[in-house]
C-alpha positions as CSV (number, residue, x, y, z in Angstrom):
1,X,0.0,0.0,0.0
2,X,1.1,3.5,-1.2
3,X,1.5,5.4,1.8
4,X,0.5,9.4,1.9
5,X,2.2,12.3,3.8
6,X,0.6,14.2,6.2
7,X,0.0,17.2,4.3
8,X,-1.8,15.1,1.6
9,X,-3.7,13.4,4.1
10,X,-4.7,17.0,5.4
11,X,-6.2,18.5,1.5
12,X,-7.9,14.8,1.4
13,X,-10.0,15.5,4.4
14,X,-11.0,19.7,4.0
15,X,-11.9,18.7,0.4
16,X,-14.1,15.5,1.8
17,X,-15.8,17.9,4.2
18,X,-16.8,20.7,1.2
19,X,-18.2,17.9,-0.7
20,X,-20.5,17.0,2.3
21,X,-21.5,20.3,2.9
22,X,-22.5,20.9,-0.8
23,X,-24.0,18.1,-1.0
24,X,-25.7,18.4,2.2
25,X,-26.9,21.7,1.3
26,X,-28.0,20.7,-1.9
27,X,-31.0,17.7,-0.3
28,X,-32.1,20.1,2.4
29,X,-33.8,23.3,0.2
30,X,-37.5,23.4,0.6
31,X,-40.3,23.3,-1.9
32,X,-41.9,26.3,-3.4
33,X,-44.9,27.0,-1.2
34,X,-47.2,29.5,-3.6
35,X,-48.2,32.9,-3.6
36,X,-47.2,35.5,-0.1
37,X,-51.1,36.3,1.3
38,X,-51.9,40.1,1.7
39,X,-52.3,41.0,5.5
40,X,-55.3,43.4,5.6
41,X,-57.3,44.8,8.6
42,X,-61.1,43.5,9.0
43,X,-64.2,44.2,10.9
44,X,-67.4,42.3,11.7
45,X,-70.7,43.7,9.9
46,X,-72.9,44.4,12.7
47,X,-77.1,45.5,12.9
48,X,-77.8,48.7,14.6
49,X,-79.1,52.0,14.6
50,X,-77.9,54.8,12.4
51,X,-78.5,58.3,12.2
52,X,-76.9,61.1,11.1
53,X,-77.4,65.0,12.2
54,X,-77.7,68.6,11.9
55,X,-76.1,70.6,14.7
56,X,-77.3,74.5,14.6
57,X,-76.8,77.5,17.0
58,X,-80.0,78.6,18.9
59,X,-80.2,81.4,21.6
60,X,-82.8,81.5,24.3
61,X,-85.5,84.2,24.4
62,X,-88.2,85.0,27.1
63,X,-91.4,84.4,25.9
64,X,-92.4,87.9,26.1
65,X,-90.4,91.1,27.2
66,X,-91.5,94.3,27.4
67,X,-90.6,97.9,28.2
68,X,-92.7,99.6,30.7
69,X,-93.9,103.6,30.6
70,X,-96.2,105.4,32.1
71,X,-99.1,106.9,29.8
72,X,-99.1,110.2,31.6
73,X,-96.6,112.8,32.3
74,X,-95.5,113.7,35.9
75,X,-92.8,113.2,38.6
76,X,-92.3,109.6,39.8
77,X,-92.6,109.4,43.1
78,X,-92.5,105.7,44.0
79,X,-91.2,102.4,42.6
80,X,-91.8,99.4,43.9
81,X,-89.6,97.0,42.4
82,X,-85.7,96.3,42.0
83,X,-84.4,94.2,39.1
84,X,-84.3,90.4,39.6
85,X,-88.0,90.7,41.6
86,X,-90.5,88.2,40.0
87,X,-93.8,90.3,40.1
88,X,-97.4,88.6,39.3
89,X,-100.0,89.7,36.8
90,X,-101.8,93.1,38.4
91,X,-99.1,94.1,40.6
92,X,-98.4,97.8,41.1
93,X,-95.0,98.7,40.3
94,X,-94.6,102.6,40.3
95,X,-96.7,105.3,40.5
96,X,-96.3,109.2,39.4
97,X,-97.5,112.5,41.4
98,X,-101.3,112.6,40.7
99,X,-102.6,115.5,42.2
100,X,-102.6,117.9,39.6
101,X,-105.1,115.3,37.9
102,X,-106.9,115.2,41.1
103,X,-107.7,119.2,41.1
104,X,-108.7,119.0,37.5
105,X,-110.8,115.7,38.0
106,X,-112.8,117.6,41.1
107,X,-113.5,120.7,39.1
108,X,-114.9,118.9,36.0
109,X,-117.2,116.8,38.0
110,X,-117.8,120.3,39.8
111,X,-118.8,121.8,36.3
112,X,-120.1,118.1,34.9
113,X,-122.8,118.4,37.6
114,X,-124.1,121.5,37.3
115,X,-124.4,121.4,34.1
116,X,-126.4,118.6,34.7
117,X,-128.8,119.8,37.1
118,X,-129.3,123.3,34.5
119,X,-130.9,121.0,31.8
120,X,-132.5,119.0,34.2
121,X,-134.6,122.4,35.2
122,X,-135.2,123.1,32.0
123,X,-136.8,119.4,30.9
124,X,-139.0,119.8,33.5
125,X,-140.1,123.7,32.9
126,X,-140.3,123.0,28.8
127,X,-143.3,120.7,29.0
128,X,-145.7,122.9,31.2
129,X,-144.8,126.1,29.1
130,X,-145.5,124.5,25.7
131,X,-148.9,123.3,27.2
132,X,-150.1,126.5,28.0
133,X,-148.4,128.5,25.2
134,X,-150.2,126.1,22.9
135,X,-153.6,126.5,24.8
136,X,-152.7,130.2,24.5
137,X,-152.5,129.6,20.3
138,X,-155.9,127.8,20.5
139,X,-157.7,130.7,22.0
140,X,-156.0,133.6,20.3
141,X,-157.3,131.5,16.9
142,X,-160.6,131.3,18.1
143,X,-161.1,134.5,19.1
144,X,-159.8,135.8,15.7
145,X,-162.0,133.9,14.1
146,X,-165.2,135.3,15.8
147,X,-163.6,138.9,15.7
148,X,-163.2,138.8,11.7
149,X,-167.3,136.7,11.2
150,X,-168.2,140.4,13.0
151,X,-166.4,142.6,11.1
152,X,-167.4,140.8,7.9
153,X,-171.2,140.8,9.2
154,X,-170.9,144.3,10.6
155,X,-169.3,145.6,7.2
156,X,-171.7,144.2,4.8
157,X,-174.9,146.1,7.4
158,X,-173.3,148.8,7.6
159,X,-173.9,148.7,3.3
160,X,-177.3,148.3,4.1
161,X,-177.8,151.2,6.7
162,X,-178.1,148.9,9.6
163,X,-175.0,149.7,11.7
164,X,-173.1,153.0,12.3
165,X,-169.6,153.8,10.9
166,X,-168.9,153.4,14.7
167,X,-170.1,149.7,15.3
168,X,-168.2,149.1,12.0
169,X,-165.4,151.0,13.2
170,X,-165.4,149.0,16.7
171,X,-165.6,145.7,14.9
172,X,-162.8,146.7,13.0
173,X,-160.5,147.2,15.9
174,X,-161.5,144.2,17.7
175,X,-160.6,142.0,14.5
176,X,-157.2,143.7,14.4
177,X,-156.4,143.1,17.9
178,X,-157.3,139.2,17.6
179,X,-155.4,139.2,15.2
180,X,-152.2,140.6,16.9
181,X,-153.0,138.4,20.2
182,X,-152.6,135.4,17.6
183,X,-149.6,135.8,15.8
184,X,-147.9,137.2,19.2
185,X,-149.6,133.1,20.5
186,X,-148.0,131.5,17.6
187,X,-144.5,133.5,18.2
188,X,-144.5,132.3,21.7
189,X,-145.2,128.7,20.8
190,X,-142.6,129.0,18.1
191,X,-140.2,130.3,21.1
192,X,-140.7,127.3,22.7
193,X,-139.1,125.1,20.0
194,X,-136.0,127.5,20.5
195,X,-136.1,126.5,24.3
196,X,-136.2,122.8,23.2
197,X,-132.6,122.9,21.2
198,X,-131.5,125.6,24.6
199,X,-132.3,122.5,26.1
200,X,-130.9,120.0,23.9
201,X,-127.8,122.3,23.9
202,X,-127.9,122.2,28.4
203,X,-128.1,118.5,28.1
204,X,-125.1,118.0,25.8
205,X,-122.9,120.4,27.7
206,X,-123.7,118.1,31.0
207,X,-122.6,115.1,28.8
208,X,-119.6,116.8,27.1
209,X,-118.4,117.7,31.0
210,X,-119.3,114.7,32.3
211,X,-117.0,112.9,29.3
212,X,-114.4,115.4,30.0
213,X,-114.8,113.8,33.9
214,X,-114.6,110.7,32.7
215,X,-110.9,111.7,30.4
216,X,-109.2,112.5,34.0
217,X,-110.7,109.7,36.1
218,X,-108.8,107.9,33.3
219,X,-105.8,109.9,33.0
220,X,-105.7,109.5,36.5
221,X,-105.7,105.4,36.8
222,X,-102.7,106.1,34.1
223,X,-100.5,107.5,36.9
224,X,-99.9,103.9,38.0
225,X,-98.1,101.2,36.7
226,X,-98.8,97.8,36.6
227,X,-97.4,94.4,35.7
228,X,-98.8,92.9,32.4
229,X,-98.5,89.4,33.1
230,X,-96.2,87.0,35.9
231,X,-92.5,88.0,34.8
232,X,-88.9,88.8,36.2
233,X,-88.1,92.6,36.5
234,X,-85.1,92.5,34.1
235,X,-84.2,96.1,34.4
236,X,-85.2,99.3,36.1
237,X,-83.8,102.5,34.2
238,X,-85.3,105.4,36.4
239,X,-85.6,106.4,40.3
240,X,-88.4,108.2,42.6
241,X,-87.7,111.8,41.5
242,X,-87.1,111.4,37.4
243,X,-89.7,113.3,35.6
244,X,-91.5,110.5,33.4
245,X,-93.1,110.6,29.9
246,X,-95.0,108.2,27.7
247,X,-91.8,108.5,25.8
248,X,-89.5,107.4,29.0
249,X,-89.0,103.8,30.1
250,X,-89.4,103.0,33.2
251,X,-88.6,99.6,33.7
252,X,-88.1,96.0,31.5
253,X,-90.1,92.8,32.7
254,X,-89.6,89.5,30.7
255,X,-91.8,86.6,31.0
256,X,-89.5,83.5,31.8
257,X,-91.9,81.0,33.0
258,X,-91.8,79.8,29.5
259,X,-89.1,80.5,26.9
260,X,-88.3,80.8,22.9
261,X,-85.0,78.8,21.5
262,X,-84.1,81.0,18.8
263,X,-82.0,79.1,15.9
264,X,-81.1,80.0,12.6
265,X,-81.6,77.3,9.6
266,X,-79.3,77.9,6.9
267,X,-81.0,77.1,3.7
268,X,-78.7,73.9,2.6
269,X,-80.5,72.6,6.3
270,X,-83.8,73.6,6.0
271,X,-85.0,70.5,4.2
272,X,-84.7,68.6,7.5
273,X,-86.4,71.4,10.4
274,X,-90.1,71.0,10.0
275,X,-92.7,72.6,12.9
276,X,-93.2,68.9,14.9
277,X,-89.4,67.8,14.4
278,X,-88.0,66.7,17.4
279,X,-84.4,68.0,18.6
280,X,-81.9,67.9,21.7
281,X,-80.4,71.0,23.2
282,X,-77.3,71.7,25.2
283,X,-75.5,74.6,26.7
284,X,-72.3,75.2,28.1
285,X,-74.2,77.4,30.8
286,X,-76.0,74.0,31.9
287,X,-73.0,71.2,31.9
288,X,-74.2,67.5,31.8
289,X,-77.6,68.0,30.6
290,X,-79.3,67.5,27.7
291,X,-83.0,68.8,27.0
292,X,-85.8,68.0,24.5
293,X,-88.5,69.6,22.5
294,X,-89.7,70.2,19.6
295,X,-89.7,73.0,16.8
296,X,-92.7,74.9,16.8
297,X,-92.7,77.5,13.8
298,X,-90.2,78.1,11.0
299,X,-90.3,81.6,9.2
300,X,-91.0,81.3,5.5
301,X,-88.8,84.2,4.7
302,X,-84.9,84.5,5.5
303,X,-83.8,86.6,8.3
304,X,-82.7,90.5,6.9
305,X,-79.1,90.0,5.0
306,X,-79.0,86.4,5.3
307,X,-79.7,83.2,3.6
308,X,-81.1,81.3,6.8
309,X,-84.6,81.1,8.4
310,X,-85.4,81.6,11.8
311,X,-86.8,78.4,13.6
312,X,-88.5,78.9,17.1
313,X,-88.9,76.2,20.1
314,X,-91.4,77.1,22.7
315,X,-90.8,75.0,26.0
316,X,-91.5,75.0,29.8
317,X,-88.9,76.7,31.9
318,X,-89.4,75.2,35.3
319,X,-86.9,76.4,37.7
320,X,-85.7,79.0,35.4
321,X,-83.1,77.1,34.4
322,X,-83.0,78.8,30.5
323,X,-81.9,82.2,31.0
324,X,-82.4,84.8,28.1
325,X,-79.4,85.5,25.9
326,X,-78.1,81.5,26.6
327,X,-76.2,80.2,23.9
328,X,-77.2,76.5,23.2
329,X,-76.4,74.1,20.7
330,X,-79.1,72.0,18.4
331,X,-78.8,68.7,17.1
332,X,-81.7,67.2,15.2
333,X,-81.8,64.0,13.0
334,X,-81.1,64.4,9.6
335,X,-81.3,60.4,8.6
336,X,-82.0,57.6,10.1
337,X,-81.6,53.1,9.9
338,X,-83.1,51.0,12.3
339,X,-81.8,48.1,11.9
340,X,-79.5,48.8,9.3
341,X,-76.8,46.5,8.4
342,X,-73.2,48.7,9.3
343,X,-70.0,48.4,8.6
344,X,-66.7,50.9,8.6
345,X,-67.0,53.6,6.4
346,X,-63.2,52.9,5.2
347,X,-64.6,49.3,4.0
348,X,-66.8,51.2,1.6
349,X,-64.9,51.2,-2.4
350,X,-65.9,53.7,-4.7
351,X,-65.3,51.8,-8.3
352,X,-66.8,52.5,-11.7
353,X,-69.0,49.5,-11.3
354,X,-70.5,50.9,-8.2
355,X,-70.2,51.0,-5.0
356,X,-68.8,47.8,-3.1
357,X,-67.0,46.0,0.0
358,X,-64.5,43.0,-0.3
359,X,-65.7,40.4,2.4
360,X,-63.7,37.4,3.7
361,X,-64.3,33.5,2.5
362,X,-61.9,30.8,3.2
363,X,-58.9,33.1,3.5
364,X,-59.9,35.2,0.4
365,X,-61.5,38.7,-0.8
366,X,-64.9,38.4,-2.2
367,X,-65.8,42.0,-4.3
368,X,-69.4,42.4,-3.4
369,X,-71.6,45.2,-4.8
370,X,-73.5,47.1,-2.5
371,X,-75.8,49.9,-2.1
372,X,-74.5,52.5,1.2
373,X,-77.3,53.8,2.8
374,X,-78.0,56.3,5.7
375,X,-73.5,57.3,5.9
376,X,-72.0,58.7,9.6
377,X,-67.9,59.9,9.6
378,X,-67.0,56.4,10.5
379,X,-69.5,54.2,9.9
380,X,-72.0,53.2,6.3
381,X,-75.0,51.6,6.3
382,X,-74.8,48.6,3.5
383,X,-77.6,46.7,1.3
384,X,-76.4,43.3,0.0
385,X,-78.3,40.0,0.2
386,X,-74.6,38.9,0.5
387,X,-73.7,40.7,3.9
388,X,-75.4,40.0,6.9
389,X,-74.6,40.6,10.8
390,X,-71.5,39.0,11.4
391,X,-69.7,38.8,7.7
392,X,-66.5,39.8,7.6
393,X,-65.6,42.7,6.0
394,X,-62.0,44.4,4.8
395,X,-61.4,47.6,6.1
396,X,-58.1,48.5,4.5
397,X,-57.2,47.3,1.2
398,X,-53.8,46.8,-0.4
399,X,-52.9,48.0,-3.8
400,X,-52.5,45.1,-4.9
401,X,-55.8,43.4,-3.5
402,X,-58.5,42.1,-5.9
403,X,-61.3,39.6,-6.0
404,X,-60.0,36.1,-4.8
405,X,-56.9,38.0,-3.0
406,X,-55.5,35.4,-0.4
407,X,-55.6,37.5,2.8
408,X,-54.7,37.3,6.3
409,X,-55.6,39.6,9.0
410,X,-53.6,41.8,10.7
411,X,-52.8,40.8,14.1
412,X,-54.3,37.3,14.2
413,X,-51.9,34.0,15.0
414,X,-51.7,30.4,15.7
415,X,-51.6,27.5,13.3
416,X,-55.0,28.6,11.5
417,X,-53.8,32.4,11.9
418,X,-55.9,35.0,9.2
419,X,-58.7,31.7,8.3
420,X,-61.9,33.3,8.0
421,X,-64.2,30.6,6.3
């Protein structure tokens, strides 16, 4: 046997050792084992409830406010009230001087009645005196008429020789003066009518004073003033002393037992506020709560300069709780599901074929059309005989996902890790 040197012996083994490790190499690569899945985030379709809405600015009102002055002119000399007093119906509030309207009510109602006892003299003289003034016309007539059958009987004898000039003369004379006795009869009865309209004229002067009684007494109540209806004294803008006018305010009452909510539609909006629509109300003034009621009237005009309407809530304010000028903030629905089938908003993909989501079978994206519904910031209501509560849908799509896309979801692991069958 050919025996080798040590250095020979040496190259023999390294080069024994790279063929085993080539070789070795070579048997252990693995198979191919097919195409990467995409990793993709999912959620679960789920049934609820969903709505979207309208959030508007609305300022509370009293239900009535009003500026209170005194009808009459005068010093104020007392006020009853201080601002933040609630005051009732009927209550007196301030008052004015009123005795220069006293003076002049006494002295009418002085005149007023004796003007009224004048023409009550004279309707009770007037009757008697036409009786007898017409009695008087009655015999002046009659005796005129038996003073002129003489003188015509007397004249035509005297023709025949029967009677002297002087009978005729005499008969004459007395016709004459019957004849002045009636016409001065019939101007006294005629006087009489003049007394009637001296008495129609007495009678209206006792009415015109007893109006003009009547104006004071009036003016007089004016010198008080007096709450309109139950209300808060909002402000009082004079003192005892200030010389008041119709044209001065006195004080401001507001009624605040019940209150307006204010709020301004703008037109893009105004398809959705109806009178009957139900809304929620907040303010910052009243933290934690949340109040309902319902829109009660909606102007058909815009407000002045502006391209929104004005929408008003009427509503009980027990406690007082809404305060006039309060901001508050008004949400009403502007669509609503129930029942709606929802999913993310973000699993929603806008394609030329329509609207659609990718859902999940046996580890691979489905395209399914669908119609979107009632549509919040986050989440879409979805119509598809194909999705249901439940069905899995893909929330974030690769580039490079399409229908029948292997997937896996994000974040799942374990043997079976992204399955979804």
């Amino acid at each position: 046997m050919t025996s080798c040197s040590p250095q020979l012996r040496v190259r023999f083994l390294m080069l024994a050792v790279a063929l085993a490790t080539a070789t070795g190499a070579g048997c252990g690569k693995k198979p191919d084992q097919g195409p990467v899945p995409l990793t993709v985030d999912a959620a679960a379709a789920t049934r609820q409830t969903l709505a979207t809405y309208v959030t508007l600015d609305g300022q509370i009102a009293p239900l009535e406010q009003s500026t209170l002055a005194f009808q009459q002119s005068g010093t104020i000399n007392h006020i009853a009230v201080n601002i933040g007093d609630m005051v009732h119906r009927g209550d007196l509030l301030a008052t004015i001087d009123p005795s220069t309207l006293q003076a002049q009510l006494s002295q009418a109602q002085a005149q007023a009645a004796q003007y009224s006892a004048s023409a009550q003299g004279a309707v009770v003289g007037y009757p008697v005196q036409v009786q007898a003034n017409q009695a008087a016309v009655q015999t002046s007539k009659a005796s005129l008429d038996n003073a002129r059958l003489v003188y015509e009987q007397n004249e035509q004898l005297y023709k025949q020789g029967y009677v002297s000039e002087t009978q005729l003369q005499q008969s004459r004379s007395n016709y004459v003066q019957a004849q002045q006795t009636y016409n001065n009869s019939v101007v006294a009865l005629r006087n009489n009518q003049v007394s009637a309209q001296n008495v129609r004229a007495q009678e209206a002067q006792a009415a015109a004073a007893g109006a003009q009684a009547h104006v004071i007494s009036t003016q007089l109540s004016q010198t008080y003033l007096y709450a309109p209806y139950d209300a808060v004294v909002a402000n009082r803008l004079v003192d005892p002393g200030a010389f008041a006018s119709p044209s001065q305010p006195v004080l401001q009452v507001a009624r605040i037992d019940r209150v307006w909510i204010n709020v301004n539609v703008p037109d893009e909006d105004l398809a959705y506020v109806h009178p009957g629509t139900q809304v929620t109300f907040q303010s910052t003034s009243l933290p934690g709560r949340t109040l309902h009621a319902a829109i009660q009237t909606v102007n058909s005009v815009p407000t002045s300069g502006t391209l929104s309407y004005l929408a008003r809530i009427e509503l009980q304010n027990p406690g007082y709780a809404l305060r006039g000028g309060m901001l508050v903030s008004v949400t009403l629905t502007k669509s609503r599901a129930v029942g709606a089938i929802v999913v993310p908003r973000s699993a929603v993909a806008q394609t030329p074929n329509g609207d659609m989501v990718y859902t999940i079978a046996d580890n691979k994206a489905q395209a399914v059309p669908v119609k979107v519904g009632v549509q919040t910031d986050t989440m879409a209501q979805v119509i598809s005989p194909r999705v249901h509560p439940g069905t899995m849908v893909i929330t974030t799509r690769p580039d490079a996902l399409k229908d029948g896309s292997l997937v896996a979801i994000a974040g799942a692991s374990g043997p079976n890790a992204g399955t979804v069958h």
